[in-house]
GUKOL-357189 format. One record per residue: residue number from 1; residue in three letters; x, y, z of N, C-alpha, C in turn. Coordinates in steps of 0.1 Angstrom, whole numbers. Each point is the difference from the previous one (the first is absolute). Example, Ala and Ser with C-alpha at 12.3 -4.5 7.8 and 13.67 -1.06 7.14 Angstrom:
BEGIN
LUMMI num residuo   n_X   n_Y   n_Z  ca_X  ca_Y  ca_Z   c_X   c_Y   c_Z
LUMMI   1     ALA   132   -57    78    -9    12     0     9    12     0
LUMMI   2     SER    -4    11    -7     9    11     0    -8    11     8
//
This chain:
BEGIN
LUMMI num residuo   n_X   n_Y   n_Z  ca_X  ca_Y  ca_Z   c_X   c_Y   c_Z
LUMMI   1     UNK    71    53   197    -7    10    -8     9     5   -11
LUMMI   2     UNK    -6     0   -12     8     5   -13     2    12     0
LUMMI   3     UNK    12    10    -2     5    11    -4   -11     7    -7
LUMMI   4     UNK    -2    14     2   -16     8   -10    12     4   -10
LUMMI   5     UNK    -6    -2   -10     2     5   -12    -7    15     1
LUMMI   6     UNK    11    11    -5    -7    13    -3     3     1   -14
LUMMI   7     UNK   -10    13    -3    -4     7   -18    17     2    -3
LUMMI   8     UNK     7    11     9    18     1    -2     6   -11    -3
LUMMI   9     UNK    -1   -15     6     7    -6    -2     5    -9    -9
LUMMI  10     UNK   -14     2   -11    -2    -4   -13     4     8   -13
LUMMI  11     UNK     6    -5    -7     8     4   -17    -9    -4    -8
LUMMI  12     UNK    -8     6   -10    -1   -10   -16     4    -7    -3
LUMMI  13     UNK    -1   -16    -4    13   -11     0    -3    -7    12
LUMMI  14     UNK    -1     3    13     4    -6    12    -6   -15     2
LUMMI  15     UNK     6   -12     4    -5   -10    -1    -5    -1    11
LUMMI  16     UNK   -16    -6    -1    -7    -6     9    10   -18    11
LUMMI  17     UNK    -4     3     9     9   -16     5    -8   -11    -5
LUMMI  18     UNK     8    -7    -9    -9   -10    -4    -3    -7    15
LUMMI  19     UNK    -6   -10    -8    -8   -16    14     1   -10    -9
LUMMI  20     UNK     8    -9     2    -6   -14    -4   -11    -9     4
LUMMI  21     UNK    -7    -6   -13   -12    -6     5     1   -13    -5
LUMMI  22     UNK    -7   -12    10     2   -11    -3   -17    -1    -5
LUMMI  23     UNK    -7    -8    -9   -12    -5    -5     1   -13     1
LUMMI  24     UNK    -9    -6     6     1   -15     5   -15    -7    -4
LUMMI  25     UNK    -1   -11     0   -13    -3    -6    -9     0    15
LUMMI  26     UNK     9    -2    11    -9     1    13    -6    16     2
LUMMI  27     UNK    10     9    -3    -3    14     1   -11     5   -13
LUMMI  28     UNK     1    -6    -7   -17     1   -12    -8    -1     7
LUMMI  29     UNK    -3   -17     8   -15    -3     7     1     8     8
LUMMI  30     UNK    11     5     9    -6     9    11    -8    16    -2
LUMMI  31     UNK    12     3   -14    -9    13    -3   -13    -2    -6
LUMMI  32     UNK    -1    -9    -6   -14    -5    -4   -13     6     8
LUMMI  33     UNK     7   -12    15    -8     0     6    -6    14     7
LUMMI  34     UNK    12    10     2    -2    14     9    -5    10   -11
LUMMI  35     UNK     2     2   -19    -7     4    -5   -14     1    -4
LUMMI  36     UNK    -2   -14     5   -14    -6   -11     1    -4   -13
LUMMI  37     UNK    13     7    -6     2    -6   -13     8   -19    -1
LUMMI  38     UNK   -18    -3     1     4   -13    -2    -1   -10   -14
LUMMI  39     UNK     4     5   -12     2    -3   -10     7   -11     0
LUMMI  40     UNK     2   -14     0     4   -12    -2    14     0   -10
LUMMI  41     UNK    -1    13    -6     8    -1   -11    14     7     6
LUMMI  42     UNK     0     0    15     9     6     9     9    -7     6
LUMMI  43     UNK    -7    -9     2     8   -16     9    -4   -13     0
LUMMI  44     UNK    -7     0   -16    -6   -21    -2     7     6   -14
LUMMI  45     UNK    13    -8    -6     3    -5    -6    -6    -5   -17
LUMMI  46     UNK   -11   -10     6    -9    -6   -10    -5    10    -5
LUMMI  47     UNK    -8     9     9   -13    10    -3    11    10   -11
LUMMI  48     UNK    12     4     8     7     9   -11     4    -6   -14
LUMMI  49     UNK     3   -10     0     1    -8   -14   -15     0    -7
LUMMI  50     UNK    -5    -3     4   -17     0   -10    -1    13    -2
LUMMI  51     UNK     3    14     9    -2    10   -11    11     5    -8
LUMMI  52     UNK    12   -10    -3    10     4   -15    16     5    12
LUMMI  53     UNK     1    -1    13    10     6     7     9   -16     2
LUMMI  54     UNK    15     7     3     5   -15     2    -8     0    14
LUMMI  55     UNK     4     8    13    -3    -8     8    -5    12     7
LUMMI  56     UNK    -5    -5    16    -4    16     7     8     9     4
LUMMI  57     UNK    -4    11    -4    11    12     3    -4    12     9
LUMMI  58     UNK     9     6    -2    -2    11    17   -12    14    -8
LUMMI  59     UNK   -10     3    15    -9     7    -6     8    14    -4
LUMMI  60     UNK    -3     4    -7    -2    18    -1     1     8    12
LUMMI  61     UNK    -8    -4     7    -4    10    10    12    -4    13
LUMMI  62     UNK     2   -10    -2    11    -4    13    13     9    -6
LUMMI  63     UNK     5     2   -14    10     4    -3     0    16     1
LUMMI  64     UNK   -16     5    -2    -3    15     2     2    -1    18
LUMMI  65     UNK    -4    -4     4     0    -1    17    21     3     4
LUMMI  66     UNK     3    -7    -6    16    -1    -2     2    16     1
LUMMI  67     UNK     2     4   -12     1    13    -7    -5    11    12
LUMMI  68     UNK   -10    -3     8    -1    12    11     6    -5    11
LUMMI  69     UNK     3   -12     2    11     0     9     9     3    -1
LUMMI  70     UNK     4     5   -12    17     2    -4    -5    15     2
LUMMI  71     UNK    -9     8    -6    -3    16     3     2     1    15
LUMMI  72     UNK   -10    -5     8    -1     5    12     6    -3     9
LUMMI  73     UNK     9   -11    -4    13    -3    12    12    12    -3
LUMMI  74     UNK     2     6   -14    10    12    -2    -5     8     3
LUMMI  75     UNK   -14     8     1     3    16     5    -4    -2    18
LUMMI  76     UNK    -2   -12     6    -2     3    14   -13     3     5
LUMMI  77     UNK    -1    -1    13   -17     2     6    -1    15    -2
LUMMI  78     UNK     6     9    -2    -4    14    -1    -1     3   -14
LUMMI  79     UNK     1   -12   -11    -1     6   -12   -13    -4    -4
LUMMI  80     UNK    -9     0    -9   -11    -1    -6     4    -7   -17
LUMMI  81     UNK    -8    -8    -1    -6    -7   -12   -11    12    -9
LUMMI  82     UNK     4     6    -9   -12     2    -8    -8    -4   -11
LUMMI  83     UNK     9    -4    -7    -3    -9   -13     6   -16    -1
LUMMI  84     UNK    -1    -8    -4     3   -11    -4    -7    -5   -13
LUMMI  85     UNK    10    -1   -12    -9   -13   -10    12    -8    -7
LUMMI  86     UNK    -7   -12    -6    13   -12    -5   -11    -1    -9
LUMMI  87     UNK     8    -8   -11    -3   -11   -13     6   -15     4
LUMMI  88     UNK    -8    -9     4     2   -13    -2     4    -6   -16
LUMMI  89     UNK    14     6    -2     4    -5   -16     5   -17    -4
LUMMI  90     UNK     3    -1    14     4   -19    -8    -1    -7    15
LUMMI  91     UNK    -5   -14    -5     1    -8    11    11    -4     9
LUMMI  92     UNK    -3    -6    14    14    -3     7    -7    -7    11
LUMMI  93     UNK    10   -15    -5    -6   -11     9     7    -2    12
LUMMI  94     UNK   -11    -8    11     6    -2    12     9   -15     0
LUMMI  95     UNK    11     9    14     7   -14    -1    -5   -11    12
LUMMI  96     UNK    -1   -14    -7    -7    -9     5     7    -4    21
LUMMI  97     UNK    -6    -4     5     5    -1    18     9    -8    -3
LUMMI  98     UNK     7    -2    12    10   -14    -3    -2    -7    12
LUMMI  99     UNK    -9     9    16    -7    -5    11   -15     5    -1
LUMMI 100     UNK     0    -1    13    -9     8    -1     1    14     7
LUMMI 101     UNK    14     6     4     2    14     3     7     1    -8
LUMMI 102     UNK    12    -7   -10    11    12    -6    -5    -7   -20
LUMMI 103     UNK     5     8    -5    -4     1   -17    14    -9    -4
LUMMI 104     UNK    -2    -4   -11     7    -6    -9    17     9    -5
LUMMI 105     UNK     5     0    -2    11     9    -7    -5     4   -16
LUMMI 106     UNK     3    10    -1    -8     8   -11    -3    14     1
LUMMI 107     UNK   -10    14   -10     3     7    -2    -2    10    10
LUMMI 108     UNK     5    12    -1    -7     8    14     2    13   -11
LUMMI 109     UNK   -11     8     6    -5    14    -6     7     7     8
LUMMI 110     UNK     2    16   -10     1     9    12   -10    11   -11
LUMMI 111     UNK    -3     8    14    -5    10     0    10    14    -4
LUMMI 112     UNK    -2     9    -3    11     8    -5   -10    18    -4
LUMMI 113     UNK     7     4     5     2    14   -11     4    12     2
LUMMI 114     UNK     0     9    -7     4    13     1    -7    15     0
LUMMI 115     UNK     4     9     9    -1    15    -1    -4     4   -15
LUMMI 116     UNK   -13     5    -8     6     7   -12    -3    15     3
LUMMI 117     UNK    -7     6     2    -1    14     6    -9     6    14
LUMMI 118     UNK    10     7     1    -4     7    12    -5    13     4
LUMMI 119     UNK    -9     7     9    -7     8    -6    -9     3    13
LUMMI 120     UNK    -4    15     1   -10     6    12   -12     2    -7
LUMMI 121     UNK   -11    -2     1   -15    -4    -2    -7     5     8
LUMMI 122     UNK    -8    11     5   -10     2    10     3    -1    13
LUMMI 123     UNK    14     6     2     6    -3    11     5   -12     9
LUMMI 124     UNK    -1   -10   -11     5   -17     1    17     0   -10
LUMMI 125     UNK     2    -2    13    17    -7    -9    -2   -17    -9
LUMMI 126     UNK     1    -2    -9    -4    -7   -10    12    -5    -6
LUMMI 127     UNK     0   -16    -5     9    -2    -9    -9   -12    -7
LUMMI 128     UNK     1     0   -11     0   -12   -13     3   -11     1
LUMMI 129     UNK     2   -10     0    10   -15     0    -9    -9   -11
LUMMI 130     UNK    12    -2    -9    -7   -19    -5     8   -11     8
LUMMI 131     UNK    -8    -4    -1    -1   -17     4    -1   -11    -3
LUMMI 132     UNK     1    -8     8    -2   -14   -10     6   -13     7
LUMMI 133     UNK    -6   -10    -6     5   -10     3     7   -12   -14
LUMMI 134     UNK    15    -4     6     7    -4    -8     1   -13     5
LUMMI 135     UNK    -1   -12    -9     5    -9     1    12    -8     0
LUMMI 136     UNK     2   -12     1    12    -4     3    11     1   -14
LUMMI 137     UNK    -8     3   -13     9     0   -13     3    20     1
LUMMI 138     UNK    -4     6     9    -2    13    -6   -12     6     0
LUMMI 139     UNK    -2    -6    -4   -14     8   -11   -15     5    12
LUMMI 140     UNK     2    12    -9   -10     7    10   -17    -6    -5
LUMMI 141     UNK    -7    -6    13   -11   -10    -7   -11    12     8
LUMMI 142     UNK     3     5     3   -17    10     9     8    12     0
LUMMI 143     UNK     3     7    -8     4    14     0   -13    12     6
LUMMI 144     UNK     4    13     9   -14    10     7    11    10     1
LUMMI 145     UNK    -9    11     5     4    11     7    -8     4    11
LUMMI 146     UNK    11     6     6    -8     5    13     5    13     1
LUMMI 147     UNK    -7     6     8    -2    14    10    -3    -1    13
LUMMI 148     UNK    15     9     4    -2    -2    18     4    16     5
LUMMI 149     UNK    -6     2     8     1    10    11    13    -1    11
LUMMI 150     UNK     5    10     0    10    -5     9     2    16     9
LUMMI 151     UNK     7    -4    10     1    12    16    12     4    -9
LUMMI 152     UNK    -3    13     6    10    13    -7     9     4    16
LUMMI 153     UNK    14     2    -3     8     5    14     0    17    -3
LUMMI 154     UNK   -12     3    -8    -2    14    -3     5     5   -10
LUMMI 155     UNK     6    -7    -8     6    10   -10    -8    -1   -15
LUMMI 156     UNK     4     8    -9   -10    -1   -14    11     1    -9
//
C-alpha cells in the first residue's frame, strides 16, 4: 500500500512522481479493444497511411488515461480526483513487439508534473498541478491540469 499523501505535505513546485510508460502496438489493440475506440487508424498501419499519418499511433485517450494514473497513484486512496483535462498537442508512436510479450527497444514516455497552487476551497484542502506527458526527445506532447483533494492532518 502507497504512503497517503496529505494537503501539509505539499509545496507549490512539488513534483508529482513521475511513471514511465511503455506504448506498444500490442497495447493499442488492447486498448482498442476495452475502449471501443476502434479506429483502425490506431493499430493497421496501411489504414493510418491512407489518412496522411506515417504510421499507427497511440490514441489520445490511452495517454489521458496515463495522466490519471500519474494523478491518482500521488495523492493516495484517501485523496480525491476533482478535475482532470489535457490537449492532445502532437503525435507519439508505438513501439513495434519484438515477441509477442516484450516491445522492441525504443521510446518510453513519462508521465510527469507539478504542484502549482495550493489552497482551502469549501472546506476541501486543494491543490493545482500541470501535467503531462513527455516524450522520449522531451517534449511535452499531451500537456492538462488537474485538481485533487487531499486529507488534511488538521492544519490550515
Amino acid at each position: 500500500m502507497a504512503k497517503q499523501l496529505y494537503w501539509e505535505d505539499v509545496a507549490d513546485g512539488s513534483e508529482l512522481t513521475p511513471i514511465p510508460k511503455i506504448a506498444t502496438t500490442q497495447m493499442l489493440v488492447k486498448w482498442a479493444g476495452a475502449s471501443g475506440d476502434l479506429n483502425p487508424a490506431h493499430y493497421e498501419d496501411t489504414f493510418a497511411a491512407a489518412q496522411g499519418l506515417n504510421r499507427a499511433f497511440v490514441q489520445g485517450q490511452l495517454k489521458r488515461a496515463w495522466l490519471v494514473q500519474l494523478v491518482t497513484t500521488w495523492i493516495g486512496d484517501e485523496g480525491t480526483l476533482k478535475k482532470l483535462s489535457c490537449q492532445f498537442r502532437a503525435v507519439d508512436w508505438p513501439r513495434f513487439m519484438a515477441s509477442l510479450t516484450d516491445p522492441k527497444e525504443g521510446e518510453t514516455w513519462w508521465c510527469k508534473g507539478n504542484a502549482t497552487k495550493k489552497y482551502v476551497q469549501d472546506d476541501e484542502h486543494l491543490i493545482d498541478c500541470d501535467i503531462w506527458v513527455e516524450n522520449g526527445k522531451g517534449e511535452k506532447t499531451t500537456p492538462g491540469k488537474a485538481t485533487v483533494a487531499l486529507p488534511s492532518r488538521g492544519k490550515s
